[in-house]
Each structure stands twice: as C-alpha cells, then as structure tokens.
C-alpha positions in Angstrom: 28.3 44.5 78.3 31.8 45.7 79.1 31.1 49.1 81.3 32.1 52.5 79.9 35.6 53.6 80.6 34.7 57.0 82.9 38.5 58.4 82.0 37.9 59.9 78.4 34.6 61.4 79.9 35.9 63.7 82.3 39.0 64.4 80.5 36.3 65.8 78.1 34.2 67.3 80.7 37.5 69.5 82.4 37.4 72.2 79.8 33.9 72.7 80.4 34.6 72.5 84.3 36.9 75.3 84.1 35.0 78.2 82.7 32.3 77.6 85.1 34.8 77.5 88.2 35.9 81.2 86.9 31.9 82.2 87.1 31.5 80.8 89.9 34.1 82.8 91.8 32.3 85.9 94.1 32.4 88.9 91.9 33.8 92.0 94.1 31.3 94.4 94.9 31.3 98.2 93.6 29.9 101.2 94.4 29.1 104.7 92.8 28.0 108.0 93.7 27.3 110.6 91.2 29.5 114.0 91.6 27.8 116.5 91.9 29.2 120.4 91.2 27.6 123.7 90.8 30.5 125.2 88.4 32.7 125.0 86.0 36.1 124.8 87.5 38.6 122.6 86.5 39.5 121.6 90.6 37.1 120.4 92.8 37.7 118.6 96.1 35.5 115.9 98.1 35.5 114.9 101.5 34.2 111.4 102.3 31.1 111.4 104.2 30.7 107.4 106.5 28.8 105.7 103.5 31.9 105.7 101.6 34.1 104.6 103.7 31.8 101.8 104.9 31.8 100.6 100.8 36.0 100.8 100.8 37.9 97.7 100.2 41.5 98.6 100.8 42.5 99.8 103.9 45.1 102.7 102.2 41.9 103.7 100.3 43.4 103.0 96.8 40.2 101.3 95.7 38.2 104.8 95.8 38.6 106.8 92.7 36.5 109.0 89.9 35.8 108.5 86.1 34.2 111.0 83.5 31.8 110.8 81.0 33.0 108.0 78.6 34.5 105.8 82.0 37.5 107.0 82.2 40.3 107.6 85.1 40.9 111.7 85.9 43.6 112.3 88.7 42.3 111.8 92.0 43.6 111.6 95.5 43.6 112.4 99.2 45.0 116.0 100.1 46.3 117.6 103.5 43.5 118.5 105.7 42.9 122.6 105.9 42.1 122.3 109.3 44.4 121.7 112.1 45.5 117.7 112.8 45.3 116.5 116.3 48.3 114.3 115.2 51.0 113.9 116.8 50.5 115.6 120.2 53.1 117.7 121.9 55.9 115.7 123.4 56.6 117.0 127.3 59.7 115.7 129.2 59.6 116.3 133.2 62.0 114.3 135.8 60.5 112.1 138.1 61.5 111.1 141.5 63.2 108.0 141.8 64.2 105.6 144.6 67.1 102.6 145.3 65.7 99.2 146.3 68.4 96.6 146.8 67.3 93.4 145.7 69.1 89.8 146.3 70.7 88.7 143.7 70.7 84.5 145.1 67.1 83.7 146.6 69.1 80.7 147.8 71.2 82.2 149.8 68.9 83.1 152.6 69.4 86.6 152.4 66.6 88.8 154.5 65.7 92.3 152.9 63.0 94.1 154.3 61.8 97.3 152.4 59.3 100.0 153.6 57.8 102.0 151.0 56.6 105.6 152.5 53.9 107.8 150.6 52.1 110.8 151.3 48.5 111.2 151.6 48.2 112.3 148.0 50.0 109.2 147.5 53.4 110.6 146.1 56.9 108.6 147.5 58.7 109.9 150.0 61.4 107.9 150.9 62.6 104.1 151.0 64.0 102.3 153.9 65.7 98.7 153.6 66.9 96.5 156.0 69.6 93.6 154.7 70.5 90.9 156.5 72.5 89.2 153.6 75.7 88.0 155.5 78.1 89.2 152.9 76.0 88.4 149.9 76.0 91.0 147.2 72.6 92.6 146.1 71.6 94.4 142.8 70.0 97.7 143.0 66.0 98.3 141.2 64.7 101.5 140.2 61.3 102.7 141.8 59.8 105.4 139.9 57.1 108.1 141.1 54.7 108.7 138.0 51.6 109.7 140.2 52.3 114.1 139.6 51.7 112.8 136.2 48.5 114.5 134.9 48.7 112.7 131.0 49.9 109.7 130.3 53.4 108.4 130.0 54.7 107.3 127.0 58.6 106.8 127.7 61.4 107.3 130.1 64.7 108.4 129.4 67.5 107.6 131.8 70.4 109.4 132.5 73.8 108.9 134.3 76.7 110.5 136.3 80.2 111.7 134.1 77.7 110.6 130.8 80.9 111.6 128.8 83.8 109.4 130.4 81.6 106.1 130.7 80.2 103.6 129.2 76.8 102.2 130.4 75.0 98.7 129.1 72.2 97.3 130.9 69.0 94.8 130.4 65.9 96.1 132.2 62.1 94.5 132.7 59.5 97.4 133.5 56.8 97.0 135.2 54.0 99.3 136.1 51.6 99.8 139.3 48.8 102.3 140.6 49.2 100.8 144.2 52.8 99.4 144.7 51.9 95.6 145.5 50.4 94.5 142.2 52.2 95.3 139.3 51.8 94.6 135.5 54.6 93.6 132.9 55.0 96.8 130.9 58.6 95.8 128.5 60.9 92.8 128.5 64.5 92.8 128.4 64.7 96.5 127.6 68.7 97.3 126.8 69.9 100.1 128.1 73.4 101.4 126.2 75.9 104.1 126.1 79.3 102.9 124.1 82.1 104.4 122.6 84.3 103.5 120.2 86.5 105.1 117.7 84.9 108.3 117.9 81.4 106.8 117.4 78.8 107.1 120.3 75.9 104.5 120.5 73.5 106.3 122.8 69.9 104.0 123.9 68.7 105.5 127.2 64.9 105.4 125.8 62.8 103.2 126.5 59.5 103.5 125.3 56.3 102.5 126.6 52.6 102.2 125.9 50.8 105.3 126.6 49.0 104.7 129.4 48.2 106.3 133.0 50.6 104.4 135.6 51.6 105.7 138.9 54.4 103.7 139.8 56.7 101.7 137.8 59.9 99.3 139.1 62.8 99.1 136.2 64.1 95.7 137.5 67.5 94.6 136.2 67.5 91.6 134.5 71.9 91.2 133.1 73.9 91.4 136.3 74.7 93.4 139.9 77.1 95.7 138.6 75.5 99.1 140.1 74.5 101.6 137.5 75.9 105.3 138.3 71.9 106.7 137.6 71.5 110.8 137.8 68.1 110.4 136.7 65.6 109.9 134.9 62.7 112.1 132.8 59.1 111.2 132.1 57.9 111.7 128.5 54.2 112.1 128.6 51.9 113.1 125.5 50.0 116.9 125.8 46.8 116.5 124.1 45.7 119.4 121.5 42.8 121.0 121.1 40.1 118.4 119.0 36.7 120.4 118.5 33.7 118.5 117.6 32.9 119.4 113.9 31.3 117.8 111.0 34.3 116.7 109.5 35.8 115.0 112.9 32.2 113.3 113.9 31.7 110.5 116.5 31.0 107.4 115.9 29.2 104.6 118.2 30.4 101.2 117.1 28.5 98.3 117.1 28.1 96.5 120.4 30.7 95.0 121.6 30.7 91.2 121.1 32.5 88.9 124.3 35.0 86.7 123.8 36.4 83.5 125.1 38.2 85.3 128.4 36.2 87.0 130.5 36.2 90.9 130.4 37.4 91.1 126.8 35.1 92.3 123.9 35.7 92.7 120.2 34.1 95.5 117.9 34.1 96.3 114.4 34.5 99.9 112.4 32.1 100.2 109.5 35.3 100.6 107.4 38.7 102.0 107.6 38.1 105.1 109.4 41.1 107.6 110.3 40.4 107.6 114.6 41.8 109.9 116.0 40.1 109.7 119.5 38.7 107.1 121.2 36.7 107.2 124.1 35.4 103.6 126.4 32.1 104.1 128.3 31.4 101.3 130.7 28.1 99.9 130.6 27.3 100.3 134.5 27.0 103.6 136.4 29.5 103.9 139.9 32.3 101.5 137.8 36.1 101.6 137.3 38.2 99.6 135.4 41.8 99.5 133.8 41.6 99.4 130.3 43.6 97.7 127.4 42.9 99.0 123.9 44.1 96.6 121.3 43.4 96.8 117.3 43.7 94.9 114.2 43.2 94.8 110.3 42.2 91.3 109.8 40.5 88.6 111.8 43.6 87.0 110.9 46.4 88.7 112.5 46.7 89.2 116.0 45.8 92.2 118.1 48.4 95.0 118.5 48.4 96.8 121.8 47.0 101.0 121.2 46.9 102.1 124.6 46.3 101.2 128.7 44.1 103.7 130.2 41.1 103.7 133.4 37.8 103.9 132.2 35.1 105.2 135.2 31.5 106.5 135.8 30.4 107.5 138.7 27.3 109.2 139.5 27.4 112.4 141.3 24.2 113.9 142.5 22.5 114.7 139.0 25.6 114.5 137.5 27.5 111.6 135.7 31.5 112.3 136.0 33.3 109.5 133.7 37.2 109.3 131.8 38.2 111.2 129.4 38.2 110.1 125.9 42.4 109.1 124.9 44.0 110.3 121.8 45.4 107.6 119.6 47.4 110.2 117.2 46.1 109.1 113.6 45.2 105.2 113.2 43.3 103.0 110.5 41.9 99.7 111.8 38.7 98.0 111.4 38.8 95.9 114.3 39.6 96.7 117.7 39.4 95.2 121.2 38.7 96.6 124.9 40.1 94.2 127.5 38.8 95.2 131.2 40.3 95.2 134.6 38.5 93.7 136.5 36.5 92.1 134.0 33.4 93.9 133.1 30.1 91.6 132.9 29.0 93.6 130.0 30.4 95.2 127.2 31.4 99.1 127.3 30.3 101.7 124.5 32.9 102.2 122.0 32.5 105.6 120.7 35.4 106.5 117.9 36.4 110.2 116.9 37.2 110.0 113.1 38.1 112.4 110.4 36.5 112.7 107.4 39.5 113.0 104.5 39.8 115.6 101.6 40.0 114.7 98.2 40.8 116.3 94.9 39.8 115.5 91.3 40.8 117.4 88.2 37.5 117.7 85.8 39.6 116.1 82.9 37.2 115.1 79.8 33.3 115.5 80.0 31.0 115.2 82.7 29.1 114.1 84.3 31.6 112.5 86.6 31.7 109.6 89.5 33.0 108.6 92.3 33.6 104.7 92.8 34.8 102.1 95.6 34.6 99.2 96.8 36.9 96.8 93.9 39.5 95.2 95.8 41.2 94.5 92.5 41.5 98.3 91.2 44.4 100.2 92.7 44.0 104.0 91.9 47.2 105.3 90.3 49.4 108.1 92.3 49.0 111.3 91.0 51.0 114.7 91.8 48.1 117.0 93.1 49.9 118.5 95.5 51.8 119.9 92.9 49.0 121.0 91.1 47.6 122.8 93.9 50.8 124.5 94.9 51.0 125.8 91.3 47.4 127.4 90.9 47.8 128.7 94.7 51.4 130.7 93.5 49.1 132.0 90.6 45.7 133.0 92.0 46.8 133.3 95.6 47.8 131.1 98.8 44.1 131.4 100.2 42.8 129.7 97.4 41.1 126.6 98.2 39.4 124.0 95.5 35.6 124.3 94.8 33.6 121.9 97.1 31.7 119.5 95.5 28.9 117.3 96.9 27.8 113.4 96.4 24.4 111.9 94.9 22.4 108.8 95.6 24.5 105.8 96.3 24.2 103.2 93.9 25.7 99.5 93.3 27.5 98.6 89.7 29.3 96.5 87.6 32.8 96.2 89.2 35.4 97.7 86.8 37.3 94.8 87.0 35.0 92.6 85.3 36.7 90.9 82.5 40.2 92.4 83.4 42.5 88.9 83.3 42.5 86.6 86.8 44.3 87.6 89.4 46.9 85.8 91.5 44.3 84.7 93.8 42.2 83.5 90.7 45.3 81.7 89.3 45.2 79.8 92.4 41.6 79.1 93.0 41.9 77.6 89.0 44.8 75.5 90.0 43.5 74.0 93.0 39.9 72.3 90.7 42.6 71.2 88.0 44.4 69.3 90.8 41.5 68.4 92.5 39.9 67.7 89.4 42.8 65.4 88.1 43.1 63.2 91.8 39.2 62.5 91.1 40.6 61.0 87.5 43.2 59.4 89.3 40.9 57.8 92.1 38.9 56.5 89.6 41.3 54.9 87.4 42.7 53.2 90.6 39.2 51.6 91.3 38.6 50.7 87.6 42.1 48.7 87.6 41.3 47.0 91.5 37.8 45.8 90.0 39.3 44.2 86.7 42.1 42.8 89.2 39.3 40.9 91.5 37.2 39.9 88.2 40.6 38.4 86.3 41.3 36.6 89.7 
C-alpha cells in the first residue's frame, strides 16, 4: 500500500492552526474599581491610591481610564497637583576655589614634576606647590577644584575666563571626582569646552554638567592640547532641596528586597509599578557602615541602566541614637526598576525606601452612572482630552478656589480586557506570521524527506 501523501493534510489542517494560535496568545490583564461619589456634580477628581498603579501597564499611564453606565469612554486625565511639587529644586551657583597643577605633556621625556597638595584640618585646599625638572619640555596646566564647603550636592560647573569678550576659548576636558585627592573616579569624558565668534554670532559652552552627587575634589584634566587656558574661575552649581512633608498623598514606600547581582556590591529592585519618585532614600543593611553610592534606573529588563545620582549612604550608632544619610531628591522620575551599586561593596543588600506621589485625576460624569475606573490593557491608549481647559472655565465662573469634588474607589476587581475582539495588533500580526512560516518549513521538510525516500526506493 502506497503511503498517504502528508502534504494535502496539513495544507488542510493550517486554517484550523491559525485560529487556535490567535487563542492561544496571553490575553492582557484588566482591572476595575467602582467610582464611588456622594453627589451629583458633573466634575470629580481621583487620586490614585498604590493598588492602581501596581495594575498599570503603560509607563505614561495612558492605559488607566473611566467608562459610564452603558461602557463607554467620559474624558479623563491627570491634572496639576494642588499642593506644592518638590520638582525641580532651586538652582544655587557659588565659586569655588581652584588651583594650577602643571602636568607633562611627554611621559617619555623624563620630565620630573613633584606636586604637594596642602589642606586644612577641615580638609579645605590651601595652596599647591610643584617642583619641575622638565629640561625645557613644555607642560599643560590641570584644574584642581575645592568642592568640600559644598553642603548639597553638585550638579555642574561653569567656567569662566579672562577679557571673555575679546577671545575665543575651545577646549576638551575629562573630569574626575575625589573625596580624598589620591583615588579619583571618572565623572565626564571629553567634555568640550567653547567660546567662538563669528559674524556677530557667539557660541558660548562653559557648562559642563555632572551627576548630582556629593564630591569634594574634582581634577578637570585636559585632554586636546598644552595651549594654557586664560581661567578667572569657575562656579559650582549645586541643587537646594525644598521642603517635602510626609503626607498621605507623598507616602513611602519600602521596595522589595534587593536581589544581588553578578558583581559584587550591586543589587537590583523592582517598583510595584510606575510610581512618580520623587525622593529616594538607601539604608544600609549593617549598623556603624559607610559606603559611596551609585543610583541607577531603568524601564525594561531590556535596556540598560541609566545613571540617577552618586551619593554616601552611612549609619552609625550613636549612644541610643542611630544617625544615618539623608534621603536624595531625584526631581520627578518614573521607573520600575532601579539599582544601588555600593562602594565598597556591601555584603548585603540596603533598604530601598522610595518617596512617591500619588497623582490627581479628573473625570467629567458624562452619560449615566454608575461609573469605573480601569487599568491595566496595554493595548488601550486613553485619548487626550482638554481638562485643563475645563477647569479654568468653571474656576473663572464659580471662583479660583474652587476645586473638583473628591471621589473615592471600591473593591478591586479583575475583567474582561476591553480590547478583546478589537483586531490584532502589530505584535499579533507578527506572532501569526511567524506559525505560517514555521508552519510552511514543517511542509517543506517534509516534502524533502518524502522525495529522498522515493529517491533510495527507485534506486
């Protein structure tokens, strides 16, 4: 008996294949909370309490949005907060004191340079001394800066020069950073420095900015040529903290423990969703320790970590008292995923304790009740609606002190998501392609075999 040609059969059987590859796809999660309002009014406004956010999908929070009655969309979206933002801090400029230190230009030519570095017992610079022995050879001039007056931390440095208006400046620094001039840390690369003119047109980059951290020292090391730079000085710009009271809607937040990674000292956590941190605060996990701290964060396991700040994390135990850091504003940032690297490495992982602000929303009662909120489908984007127009309107009309009616959140419930049955998406289209062309190699396999096998029985 002649065996079955298998071809025909699972051309047949693809159509069938193909509706159950679309069922078996992972159907996104959703969420609900019933709304809950003692009157009538036609505003109300919401402000997310954690289980929410730990239900949103999209980290701009376009997946969270209300329906009515019958199911459908009313206008919805975040507002300004009412009460005062931490974010951004008050930008402070101060000049610091800064020192020559003649560096050789050729290793190889056996130049001799001596330098004597000469602090106080509070451990600000007083002076430099050099001694060069360079026969002739030429040296190029580094920058030492005195940070350690600094009470917050330093964020940039802006240089300035002799006759600014008659000359033109361009330079290629490397920054570095210490807290006890003989080890120091890469702070910026190849950081230009320019003043041009030309036709009447001024190109003016004597910033360079850095990641806020607490340094005491810091070298600006030249990196272009030994042409001496005509510096006049150069001004600190450090980052004055406002006032952040602890209230319900700015609570804190204790992470999960801190999980170690591959190099020693570093440890990853995880936000229960895309919280708006605006303080952060690193509690190490042994009493009498100190440690430099890197504070990196991320969106995606996928992408790599992005540097937040560099600040020294301590706790030290004082008679019956427990002095330790304080807690770093970080302005306003969304991340689910962050990292604390310590220095030295820390055998066990810190506390990671997160100030976060709990946002306002607004919806307009459009339609019948009762209403609900919803999150959590990656696949519905919440449409952009003018509120703030809205609210400026009915404030010009009733008054500037009015505020929308509060309203308050039921039991938490899971639901349908209100994309089911809406048409594939992209990443759908894709998923589909893919078992077609896997689907349509298994055909062509097959085919390859059957023809090998009646080859070797015709031979």
């Amino acid at each position: 008996m002649k065996p079955r040609n298998p071809i025909p059969i699972l051309a047949m059987l693809l159509p069938w294949m193909l509706p159950l590859a679309v069922s078996a796809q992972t159907a996104p999660a959703a969420h609900e909370w019933p709304i809950e309002t003692a009157t009538d009014d036609g505003v109300y406004r919401l402000r997310l309490p954690l289980e929410v956010y730990q239900h949103i999908a999209r980290r701009d929070l376009s997946d969270v949005f209300v329906r009515n009655a019958r199911g459908e969309p009313v206008p919805f979206g975040p507002i300004a907060e009412a009460i005062p933002s931490a974010s951004p801090p008050a930008a402070l400029s101060r000049p610091l004191p800064w020192f020559r230190v003649p560096r050789s230009e050729d290793a190889a030519s056996g130049e001799s340079l001596s330098v004597h570095l000469t602090r106080d017992a509070d451990g600000r610079l007083r002076g430099v001394s050099t001694n060069i022995d360079s026969g002739g050879t030429t040296t190029v001039s580094d920058i030492v800066l005195d940070a350690s007056a600094l009470e917050q931390p330093l964020s940039g440095l802006q240089l300035h020069f002799e006759n600014e208006a008659q000359i033109d400046v361009s330079a290629r620094f490397d920054v570095l950073g210490s807290n006890n001039l003989a080890d120091w840390s890469q702070l910026r690369r190849d950081e230009p420095i320019l003043l041009l003119r030309q036709d009447g047109f001024v190109l003016d980059r004597r910033r360079i900015d850095l990641p806020t951290q607490r340094v005491r020292y810091l070298l600006l090391r030249r990196v272009d040529s030994a042409s001496e730079l005509p510096l006049a000085g150069v001004d600190a710009w450090t980052w004055e903290p406002r006032a952040l009271p602890q209230t319900p809607e700015r609570p804190l937040l204790e992470t999960a423990p801190g999980t170690p990674s591959a190099i020693p000292g570093v440890f990853e956590y995880s936000a229960p969703g895309p919280l708006l941190v605006e303080r952060v605060d690193v509690v190490l996990a042994d009493t009498n320790a100190i440690a430099d701290v890197v504070l990196r964060v991320r969106d995606e396991p996928s992408q790599p970590w992005q540097e937040l700040r560099r600040f020294t994390a301590f706790q030290v135990a004082t008679g019956s008292k427990t002095v330790q850091g304080q807690p770093e504003d970080v302005g306003s940032i969304r991340a689910r995923y962050w990292q604390v690297q310590t220095m030295p490495a820390q055998p066990r992982a810190p506390s990671l304790l997160l100030t976060w602000r709990r946002e306002d929303f607004v919806f307009v009662a459009q339609g019948e009740g009762p209403f609900r909120l919803l999150a959590g489908d990656a696949q519905m984007r919440r449409p952009v609606y003018p509120l703030e127009v809205l609210l400026r309107a009915v404030r010009g009309s009733v008054g500037a002190d009015w505020q929308p009616t509060e309203a308050g959140l039921g039991a938490h419930r899971a639901v349908a998501p209100q994309s089911a049955g809406k048409p594939a998406s992209r990443i759908e289209q894709r998923t589909l392609l893919w078992i077609v062309l896997v689907v349509g190699a298994l055909i062509v396999v097959v085919l390859v075999l059957r023809l090998l096998r009646e080859r070797g029985e015709a031979q």
